[in-house]
Biopython code that builds the backbone (N, CA, C, O; Angstrom):
import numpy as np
from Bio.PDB.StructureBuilder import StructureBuilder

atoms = [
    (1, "UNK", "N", (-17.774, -9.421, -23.539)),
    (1, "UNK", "CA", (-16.608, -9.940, -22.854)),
    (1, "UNK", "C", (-15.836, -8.786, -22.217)),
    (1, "UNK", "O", (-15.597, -7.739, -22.818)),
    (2, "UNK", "N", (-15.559, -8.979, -21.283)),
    (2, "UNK", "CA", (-14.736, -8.227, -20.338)),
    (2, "UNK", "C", (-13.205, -8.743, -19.910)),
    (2, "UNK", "O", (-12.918, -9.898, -19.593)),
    (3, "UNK", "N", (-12.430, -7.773, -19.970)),
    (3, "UNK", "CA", (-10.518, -7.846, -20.066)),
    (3, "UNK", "C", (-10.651, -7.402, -18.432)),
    (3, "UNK", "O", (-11.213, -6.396, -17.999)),
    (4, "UNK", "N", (-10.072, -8.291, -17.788)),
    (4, "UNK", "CA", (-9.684, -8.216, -16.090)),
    (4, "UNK", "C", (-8.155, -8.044, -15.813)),
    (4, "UNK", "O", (-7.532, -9.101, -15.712)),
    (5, "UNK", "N", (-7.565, -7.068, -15.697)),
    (5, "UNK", "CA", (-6.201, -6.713, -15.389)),
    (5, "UNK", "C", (-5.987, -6.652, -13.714)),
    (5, "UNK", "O", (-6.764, -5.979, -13.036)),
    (6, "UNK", "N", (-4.778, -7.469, -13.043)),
    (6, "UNK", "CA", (-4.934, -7.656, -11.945)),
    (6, "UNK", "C", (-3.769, -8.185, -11.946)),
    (6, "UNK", "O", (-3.323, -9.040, -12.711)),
    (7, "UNK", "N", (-2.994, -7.371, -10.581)),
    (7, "UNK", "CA", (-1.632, -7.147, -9.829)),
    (7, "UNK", "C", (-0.668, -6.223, -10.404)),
    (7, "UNK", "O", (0.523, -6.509, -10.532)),
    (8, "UNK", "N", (-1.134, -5.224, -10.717)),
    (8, "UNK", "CA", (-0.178, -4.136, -11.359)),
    (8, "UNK", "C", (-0.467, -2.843, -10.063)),
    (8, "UNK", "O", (-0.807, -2.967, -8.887)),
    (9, "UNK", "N", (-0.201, -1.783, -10.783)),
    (9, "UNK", "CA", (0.041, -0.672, -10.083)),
    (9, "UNK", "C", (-0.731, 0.385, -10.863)),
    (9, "UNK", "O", (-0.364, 0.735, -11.984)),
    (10, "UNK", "N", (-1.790, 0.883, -10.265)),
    (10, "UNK", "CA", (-2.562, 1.225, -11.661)),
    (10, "UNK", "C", (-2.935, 2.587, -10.801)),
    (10, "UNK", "O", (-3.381, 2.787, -9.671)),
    (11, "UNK", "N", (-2.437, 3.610, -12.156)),
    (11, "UNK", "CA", (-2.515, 5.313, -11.549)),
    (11, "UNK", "C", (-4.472, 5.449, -12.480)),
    (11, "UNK", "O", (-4.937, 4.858, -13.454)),
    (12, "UNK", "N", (-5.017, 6.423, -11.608)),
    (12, "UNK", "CA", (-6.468, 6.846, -12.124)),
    (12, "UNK", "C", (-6.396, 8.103, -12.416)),
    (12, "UNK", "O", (-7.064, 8.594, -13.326)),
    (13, "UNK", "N", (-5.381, 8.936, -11.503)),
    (13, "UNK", "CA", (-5.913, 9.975, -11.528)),
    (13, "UNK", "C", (-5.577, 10.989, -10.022)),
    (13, "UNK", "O", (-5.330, 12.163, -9.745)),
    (14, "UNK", "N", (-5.781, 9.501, -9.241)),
    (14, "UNK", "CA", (-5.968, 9.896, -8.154)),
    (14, "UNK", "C", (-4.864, 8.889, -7.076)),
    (14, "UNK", "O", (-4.576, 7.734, -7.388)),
    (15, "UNK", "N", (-4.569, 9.262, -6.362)),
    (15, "UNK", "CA", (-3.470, 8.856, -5.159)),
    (15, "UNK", "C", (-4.919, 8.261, -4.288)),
    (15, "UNK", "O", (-6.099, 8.611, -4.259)),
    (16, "UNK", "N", (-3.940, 6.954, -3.483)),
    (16, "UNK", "CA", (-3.665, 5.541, -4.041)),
    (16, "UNK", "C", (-3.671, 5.080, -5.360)),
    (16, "UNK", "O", (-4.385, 5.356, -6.324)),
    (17, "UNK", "N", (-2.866, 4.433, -5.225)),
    (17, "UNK", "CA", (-3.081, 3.767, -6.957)),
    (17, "UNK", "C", (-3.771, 2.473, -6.761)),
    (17, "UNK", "O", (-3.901, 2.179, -5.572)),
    (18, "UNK", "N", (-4.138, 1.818, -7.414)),
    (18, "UNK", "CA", (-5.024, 0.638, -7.385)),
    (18, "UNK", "C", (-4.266, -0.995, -8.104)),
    (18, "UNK", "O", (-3.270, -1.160, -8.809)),
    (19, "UNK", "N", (-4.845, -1.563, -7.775)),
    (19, "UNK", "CA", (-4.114, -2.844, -7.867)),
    (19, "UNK", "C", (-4.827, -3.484, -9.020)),
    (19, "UNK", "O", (-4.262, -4.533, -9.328)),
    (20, "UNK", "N", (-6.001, -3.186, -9.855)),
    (20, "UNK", "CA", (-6.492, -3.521, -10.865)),
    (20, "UNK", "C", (-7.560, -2.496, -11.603)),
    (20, "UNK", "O", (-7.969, -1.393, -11.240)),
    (21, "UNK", "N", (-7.973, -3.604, -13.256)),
    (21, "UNK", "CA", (-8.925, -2.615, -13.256)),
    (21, "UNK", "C", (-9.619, -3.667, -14.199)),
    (21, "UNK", "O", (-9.181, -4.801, -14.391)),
    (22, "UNK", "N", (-10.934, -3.064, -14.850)),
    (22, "UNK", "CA", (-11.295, -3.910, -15.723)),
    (22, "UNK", "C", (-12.064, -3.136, -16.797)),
    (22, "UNK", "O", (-12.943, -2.335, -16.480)),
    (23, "UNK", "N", (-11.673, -3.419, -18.276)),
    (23, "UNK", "CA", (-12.195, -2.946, -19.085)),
    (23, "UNK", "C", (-13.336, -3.581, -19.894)),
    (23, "UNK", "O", (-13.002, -4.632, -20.441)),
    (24, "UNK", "N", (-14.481, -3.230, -20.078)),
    (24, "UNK", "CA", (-15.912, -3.809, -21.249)),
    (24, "UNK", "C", (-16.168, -2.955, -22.331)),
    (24, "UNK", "O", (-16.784, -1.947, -21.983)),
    (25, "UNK", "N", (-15.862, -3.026, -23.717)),
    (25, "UNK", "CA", (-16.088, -3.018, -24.493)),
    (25, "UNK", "C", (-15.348, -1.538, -24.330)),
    (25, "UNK", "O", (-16.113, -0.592, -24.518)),
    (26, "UNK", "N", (-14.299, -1.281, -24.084)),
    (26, "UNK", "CA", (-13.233, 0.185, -24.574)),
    (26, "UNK", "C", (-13.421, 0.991, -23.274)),
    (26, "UNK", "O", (-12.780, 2.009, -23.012)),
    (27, "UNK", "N", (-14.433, 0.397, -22.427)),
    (27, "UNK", "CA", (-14.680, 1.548, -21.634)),
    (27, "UNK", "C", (-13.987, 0.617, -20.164)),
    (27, "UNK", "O", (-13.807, -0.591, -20.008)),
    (28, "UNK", "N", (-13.769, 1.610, -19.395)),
    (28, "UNK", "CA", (-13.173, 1.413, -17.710)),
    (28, "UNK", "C", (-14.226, 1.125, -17.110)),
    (28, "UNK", "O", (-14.982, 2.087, -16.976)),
    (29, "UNK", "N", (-14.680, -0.107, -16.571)),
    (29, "UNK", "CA", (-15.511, -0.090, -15.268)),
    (29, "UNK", "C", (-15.357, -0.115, -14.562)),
    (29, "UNK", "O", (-16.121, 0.671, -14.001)),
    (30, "UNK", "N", (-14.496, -0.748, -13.624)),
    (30, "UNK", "CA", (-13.828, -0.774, -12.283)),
    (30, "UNK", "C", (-12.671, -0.641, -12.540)),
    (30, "UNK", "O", (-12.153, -1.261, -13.467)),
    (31, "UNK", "N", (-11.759, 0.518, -11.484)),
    (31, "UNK", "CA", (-10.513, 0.359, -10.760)),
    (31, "UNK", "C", (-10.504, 0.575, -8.937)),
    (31, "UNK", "O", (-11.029, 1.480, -8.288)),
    (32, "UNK", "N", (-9.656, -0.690, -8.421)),
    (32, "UNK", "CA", (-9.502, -1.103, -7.206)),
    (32, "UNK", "C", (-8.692, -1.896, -7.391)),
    (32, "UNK", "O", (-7.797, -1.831, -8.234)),
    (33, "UNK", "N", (-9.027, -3.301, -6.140)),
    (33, "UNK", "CA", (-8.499, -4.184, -5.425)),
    (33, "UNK", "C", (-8.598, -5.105, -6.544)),
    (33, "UNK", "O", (-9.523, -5.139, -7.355)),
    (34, "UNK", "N", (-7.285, -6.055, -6.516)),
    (34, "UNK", "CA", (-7.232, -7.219, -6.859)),
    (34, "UNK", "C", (-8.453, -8.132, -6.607)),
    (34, "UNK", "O", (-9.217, -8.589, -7.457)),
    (35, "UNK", "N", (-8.476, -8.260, -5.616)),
    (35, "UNK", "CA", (-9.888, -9.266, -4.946)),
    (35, "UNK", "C", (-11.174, -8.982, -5.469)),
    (35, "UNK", "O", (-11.787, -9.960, -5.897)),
    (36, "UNK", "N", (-11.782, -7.774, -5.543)),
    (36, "UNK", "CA", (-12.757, -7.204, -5.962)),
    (36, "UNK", "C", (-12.997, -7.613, -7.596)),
    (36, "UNK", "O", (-14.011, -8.115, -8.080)),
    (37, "UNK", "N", (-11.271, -7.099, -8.544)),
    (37, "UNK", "CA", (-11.335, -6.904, -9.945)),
    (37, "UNK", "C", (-11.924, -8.908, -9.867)),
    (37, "UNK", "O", (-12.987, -9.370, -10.282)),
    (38, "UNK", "N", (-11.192, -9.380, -9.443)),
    (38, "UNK", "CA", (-11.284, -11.282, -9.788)),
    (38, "UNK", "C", (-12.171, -11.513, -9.578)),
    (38, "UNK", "O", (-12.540, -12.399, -10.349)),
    (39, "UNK", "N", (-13.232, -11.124, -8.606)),
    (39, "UNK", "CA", (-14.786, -11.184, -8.287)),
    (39, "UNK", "C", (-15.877, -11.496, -9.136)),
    (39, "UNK", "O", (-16.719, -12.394, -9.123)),
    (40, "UNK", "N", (-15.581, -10.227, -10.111)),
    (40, "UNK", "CA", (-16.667, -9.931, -11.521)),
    (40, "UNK", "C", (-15.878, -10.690, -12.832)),
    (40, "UNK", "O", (-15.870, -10.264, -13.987)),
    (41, "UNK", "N", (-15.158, -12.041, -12.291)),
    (41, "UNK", "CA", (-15.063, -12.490, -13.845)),
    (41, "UNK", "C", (-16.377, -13.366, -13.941)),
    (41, "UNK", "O", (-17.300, -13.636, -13.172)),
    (42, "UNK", "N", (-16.017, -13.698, -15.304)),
    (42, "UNK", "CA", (-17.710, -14.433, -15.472)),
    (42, "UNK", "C", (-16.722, -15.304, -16.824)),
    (42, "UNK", "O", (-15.642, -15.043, -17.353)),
    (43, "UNK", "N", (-17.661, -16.336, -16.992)),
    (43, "UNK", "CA", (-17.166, -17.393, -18.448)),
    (43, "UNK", "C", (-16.922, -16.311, -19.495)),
    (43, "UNK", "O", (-17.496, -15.233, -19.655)),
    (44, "UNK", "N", (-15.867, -16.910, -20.202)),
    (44, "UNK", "CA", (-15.771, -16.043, -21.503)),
    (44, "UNK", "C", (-14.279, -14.350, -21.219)),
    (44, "UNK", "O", (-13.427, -13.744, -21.868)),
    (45, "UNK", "N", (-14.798, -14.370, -20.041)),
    (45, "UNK", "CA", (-13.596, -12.852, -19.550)),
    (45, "UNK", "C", (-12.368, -13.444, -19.482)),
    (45, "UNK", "O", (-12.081, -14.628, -19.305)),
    (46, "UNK", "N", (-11.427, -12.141, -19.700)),
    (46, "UNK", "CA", (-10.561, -12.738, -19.850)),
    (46, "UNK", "C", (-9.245, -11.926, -18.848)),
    (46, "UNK", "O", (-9.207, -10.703, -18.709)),
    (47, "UNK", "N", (-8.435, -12.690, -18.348)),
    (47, "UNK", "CA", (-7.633, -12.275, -17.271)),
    (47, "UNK", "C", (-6.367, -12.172, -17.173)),
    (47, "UNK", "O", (-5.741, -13.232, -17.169)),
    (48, "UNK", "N", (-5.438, -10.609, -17.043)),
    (48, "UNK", "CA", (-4.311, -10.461, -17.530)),
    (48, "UNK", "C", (-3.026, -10.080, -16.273)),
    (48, "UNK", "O", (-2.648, -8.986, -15.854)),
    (49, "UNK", "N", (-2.880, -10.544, -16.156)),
    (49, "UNK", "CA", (-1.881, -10.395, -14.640)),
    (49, "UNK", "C", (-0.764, -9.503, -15.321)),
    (49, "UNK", "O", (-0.003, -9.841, -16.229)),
    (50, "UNK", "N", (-0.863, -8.005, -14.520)),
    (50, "UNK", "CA", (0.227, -7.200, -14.718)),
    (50, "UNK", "C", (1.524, -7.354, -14.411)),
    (50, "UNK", "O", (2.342, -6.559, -14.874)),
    (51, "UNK", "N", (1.950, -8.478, -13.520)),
    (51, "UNK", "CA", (2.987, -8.689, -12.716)),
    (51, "UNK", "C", (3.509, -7.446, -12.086)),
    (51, "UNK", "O", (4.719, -7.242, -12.184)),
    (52, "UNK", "N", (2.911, -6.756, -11.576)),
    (52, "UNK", "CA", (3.647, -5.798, -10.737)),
    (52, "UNK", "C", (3.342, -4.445, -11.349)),
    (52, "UNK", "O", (3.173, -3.326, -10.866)),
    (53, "UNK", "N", (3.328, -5.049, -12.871)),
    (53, "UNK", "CA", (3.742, -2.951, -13.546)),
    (53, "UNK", "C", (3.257, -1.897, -13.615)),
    (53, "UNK", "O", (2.036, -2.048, -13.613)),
    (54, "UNK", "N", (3.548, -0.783, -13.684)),
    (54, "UNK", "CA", (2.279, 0.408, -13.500)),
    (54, "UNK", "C", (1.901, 0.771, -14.691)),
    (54, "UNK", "O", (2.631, 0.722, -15.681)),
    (55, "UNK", "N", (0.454, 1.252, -14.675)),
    (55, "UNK", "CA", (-0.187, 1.364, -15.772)),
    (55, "UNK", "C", (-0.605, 2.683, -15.653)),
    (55, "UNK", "O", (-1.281, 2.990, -14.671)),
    (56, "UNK", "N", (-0.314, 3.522, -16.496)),
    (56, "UNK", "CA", (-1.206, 4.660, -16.778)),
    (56, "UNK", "C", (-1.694, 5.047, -18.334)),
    (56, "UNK", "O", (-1.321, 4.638, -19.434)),
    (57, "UNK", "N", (-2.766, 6.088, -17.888)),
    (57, "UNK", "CA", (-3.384, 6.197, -18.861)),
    (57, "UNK", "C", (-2.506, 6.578, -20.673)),
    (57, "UNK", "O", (-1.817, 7.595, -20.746)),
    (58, "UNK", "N", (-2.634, 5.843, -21.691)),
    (58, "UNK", "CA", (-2.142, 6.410, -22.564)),
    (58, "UNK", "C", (-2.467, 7.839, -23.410)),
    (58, "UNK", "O", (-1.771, 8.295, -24.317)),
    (59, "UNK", "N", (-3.524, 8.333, -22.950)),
    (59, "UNK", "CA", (-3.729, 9.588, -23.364)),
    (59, "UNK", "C", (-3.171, 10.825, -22.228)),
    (59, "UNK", "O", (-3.523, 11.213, -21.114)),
    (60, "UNK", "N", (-1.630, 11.330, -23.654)),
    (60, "UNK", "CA", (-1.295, 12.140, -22.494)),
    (60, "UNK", "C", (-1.100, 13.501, -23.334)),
    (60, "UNK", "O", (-0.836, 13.456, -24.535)),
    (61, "UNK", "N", (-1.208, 14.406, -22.812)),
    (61, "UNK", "CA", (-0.656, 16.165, -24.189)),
    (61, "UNK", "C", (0.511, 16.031, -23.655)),
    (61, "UNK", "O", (0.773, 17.209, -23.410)),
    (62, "UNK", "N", (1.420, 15.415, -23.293)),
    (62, "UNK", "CA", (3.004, 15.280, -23.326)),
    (62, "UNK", "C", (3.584, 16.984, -22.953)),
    (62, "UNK", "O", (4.208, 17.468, -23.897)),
    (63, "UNK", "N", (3.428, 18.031, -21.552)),
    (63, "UNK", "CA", (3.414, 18.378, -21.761)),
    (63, "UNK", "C", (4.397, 18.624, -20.171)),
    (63, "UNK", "O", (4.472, 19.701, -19.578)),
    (64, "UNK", "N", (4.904, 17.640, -19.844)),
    (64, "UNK", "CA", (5.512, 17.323, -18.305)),
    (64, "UNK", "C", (4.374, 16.877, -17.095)),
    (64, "UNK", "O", (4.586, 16.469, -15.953)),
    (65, "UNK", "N", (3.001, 17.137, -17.861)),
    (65, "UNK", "CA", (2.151, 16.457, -16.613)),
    (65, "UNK", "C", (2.584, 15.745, -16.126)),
    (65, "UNK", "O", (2.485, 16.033, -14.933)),
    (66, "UNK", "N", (3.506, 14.109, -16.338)),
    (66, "UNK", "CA", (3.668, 12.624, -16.115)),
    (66, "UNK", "C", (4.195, 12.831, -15.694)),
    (66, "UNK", "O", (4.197, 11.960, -14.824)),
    (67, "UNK", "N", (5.421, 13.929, -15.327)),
    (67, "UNK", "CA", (6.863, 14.210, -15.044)),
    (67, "UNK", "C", (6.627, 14.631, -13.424)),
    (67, "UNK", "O", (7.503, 14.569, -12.561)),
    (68, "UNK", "N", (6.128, 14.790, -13.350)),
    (68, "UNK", "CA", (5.283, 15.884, -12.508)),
    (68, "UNK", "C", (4.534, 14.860, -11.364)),
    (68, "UNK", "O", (4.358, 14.977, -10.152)),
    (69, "UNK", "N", (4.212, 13.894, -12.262)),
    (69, "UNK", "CA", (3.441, 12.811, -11.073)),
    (69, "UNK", "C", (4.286, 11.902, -10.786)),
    (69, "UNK", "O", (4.090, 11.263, -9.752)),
    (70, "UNK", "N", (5.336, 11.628, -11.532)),
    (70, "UNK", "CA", (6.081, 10.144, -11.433)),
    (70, "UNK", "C", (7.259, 10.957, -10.038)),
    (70, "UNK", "O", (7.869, 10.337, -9.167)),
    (71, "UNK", "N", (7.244, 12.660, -10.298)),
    (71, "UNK", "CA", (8.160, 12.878, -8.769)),
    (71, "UNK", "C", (7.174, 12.954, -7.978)),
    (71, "UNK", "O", (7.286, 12.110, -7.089)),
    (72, "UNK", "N", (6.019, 13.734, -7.862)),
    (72, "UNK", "CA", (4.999, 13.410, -6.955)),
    (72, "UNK", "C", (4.698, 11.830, -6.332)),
    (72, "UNK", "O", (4.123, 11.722, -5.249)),
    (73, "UNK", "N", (5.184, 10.480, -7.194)),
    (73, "UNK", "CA", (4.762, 9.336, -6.217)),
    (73, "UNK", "C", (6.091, 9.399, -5.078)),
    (73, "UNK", "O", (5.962, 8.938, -3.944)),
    (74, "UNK", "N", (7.408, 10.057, -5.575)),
    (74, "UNK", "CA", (8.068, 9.840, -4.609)),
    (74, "UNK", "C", (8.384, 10.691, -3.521)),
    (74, "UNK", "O", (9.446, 10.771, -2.905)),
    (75, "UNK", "N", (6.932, 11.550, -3.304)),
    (75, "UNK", "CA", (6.944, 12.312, -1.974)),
    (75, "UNK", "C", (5.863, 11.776, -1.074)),
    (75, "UNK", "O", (4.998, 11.025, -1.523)),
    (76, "UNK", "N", (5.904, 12.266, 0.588)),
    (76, "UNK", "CA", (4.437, 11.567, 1.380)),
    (76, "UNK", "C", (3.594, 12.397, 0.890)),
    (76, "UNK", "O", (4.057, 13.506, 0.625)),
    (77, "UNK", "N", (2.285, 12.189, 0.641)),
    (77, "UNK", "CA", (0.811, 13.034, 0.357)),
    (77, "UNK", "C", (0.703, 13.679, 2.092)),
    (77, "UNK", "O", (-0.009, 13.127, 2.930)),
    (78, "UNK", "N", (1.284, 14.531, 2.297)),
    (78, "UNK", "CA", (0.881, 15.180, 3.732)),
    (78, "UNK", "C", (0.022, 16.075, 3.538)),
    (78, "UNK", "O", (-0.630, 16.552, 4.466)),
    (79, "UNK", "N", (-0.157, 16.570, 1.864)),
    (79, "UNK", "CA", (-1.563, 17.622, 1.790)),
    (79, "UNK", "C", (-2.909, 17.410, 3.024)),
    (79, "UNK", "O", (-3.523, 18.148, 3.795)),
    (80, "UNK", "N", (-2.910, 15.602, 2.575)),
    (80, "UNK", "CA", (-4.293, 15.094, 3.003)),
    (80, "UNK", "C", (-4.561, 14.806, 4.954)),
    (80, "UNK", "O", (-5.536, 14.401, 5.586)),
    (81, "UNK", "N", (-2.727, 15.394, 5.514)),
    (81, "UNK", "CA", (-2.903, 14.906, 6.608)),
    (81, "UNK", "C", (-2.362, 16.342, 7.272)),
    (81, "UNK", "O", (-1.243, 16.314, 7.784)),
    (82, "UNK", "N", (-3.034, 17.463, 7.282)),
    (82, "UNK", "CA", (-2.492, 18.365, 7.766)),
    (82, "UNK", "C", (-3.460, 19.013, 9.342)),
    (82, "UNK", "O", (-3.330, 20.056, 9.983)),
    (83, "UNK", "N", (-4.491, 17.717, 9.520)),
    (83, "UNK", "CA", (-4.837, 17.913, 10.839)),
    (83, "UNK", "C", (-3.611, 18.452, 12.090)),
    (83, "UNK", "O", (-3.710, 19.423, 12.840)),
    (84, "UNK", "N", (-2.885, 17.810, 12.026)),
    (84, "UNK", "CA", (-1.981, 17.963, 13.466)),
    (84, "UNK", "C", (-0.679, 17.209, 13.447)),
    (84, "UNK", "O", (-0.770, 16.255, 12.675)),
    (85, "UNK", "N", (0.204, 17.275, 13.877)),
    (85, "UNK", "CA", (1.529, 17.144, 13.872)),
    (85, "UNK", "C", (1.617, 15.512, 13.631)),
    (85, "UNK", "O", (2.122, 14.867, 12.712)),
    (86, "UNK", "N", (0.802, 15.037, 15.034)),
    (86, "UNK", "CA", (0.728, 13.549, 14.793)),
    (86, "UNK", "C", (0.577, 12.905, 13.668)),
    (86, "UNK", "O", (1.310, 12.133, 13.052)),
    (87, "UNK", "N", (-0.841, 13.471, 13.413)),
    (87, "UNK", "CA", (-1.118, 12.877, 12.154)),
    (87, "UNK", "C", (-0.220, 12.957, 10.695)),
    (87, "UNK", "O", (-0.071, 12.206, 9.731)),
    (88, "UNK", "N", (0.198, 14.057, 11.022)),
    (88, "UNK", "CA", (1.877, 14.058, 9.796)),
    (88, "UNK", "C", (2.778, 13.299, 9.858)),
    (88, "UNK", "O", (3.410, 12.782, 8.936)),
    (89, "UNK", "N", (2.940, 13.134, 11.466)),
    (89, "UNK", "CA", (4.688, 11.912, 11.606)),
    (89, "UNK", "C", (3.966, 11.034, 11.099)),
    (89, "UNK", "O", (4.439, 10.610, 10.045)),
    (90, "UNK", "N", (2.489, 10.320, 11.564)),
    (90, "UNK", "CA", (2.201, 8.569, 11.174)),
    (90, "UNK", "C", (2.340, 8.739, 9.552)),
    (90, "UNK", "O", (2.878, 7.730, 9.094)),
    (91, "UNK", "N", (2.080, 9.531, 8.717)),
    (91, "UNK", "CA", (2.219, 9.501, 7.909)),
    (91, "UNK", "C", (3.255, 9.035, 6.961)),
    (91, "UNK", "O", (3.289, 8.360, 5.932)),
    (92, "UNK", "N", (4.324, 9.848, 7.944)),
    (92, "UNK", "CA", (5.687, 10.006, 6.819)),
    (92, "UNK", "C", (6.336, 8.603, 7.265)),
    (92, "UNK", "O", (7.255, 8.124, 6.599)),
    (93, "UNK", "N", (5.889, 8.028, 8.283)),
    (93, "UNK", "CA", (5.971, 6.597, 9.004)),
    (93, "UNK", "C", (5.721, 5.340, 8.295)),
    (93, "UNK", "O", (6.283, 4.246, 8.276)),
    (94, "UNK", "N", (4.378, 6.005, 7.538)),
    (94, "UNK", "CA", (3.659, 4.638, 7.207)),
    (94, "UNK", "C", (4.535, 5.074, 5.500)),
    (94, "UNK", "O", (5.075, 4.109, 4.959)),
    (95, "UNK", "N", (4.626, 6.333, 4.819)),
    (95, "UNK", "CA", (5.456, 6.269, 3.802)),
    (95, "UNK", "C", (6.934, 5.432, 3.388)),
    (95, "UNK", "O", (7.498, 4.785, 2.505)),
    (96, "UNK", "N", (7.062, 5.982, 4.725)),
    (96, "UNK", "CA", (8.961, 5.056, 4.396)),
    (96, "UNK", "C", (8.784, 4.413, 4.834)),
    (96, "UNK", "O", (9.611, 3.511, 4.969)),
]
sb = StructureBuilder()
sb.init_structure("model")
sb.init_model(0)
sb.init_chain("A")
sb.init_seg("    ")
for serial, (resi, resn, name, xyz) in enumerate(atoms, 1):
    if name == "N":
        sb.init_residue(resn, " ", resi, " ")
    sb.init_atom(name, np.array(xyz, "f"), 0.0, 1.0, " ", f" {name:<3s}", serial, name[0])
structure = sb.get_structure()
């Protein structure tokens, strides 16, 4: 049996965050799209609507890493857009 979590805000690791995920037997198999996670239910799975909330991982060395990412969501990722000027404004565009 497989646990289907779907409409939350779900950190991996990695920027975007994802809108679901689904766990089988302790382990992570998919994180993505809502649409995708609802796809792979099957009889018997079972399906947990986050309403919105963000989920991150509970293994943490508490050491300000989290601190560190939770101000990092509230900057634009322009690391990833440092082609050319343009491509920075659409950015900070599509951010705010």
């Amino acid at each position: 049996m497989r646990t289907i979590y779907y409409n939350g805000a779900v950190y991996t690791g990695e920027l975007p965050l994802r809108e679901a995920f689904v766990e089988q037997d302790g382990v992570f198999v998919y994180a993505g799209s809502n649409e995708e996670a609802v796809k792979m239910a099957e009889t018997g799975d079972q399906l947990v609507d986050l309403q919105g909330n963000f989920v991150c991982s509970g293994f943490n060395d508490s050491h300000m890493h989290l601190l560190g990412f939770g101000n990092a969501l509230s900057c634009a990722p322009l690391s990833a857009h440092t082609g050319s000027l343009k491509e920075m404004l659409s950015c900070l565009k599509e951010f705010l």
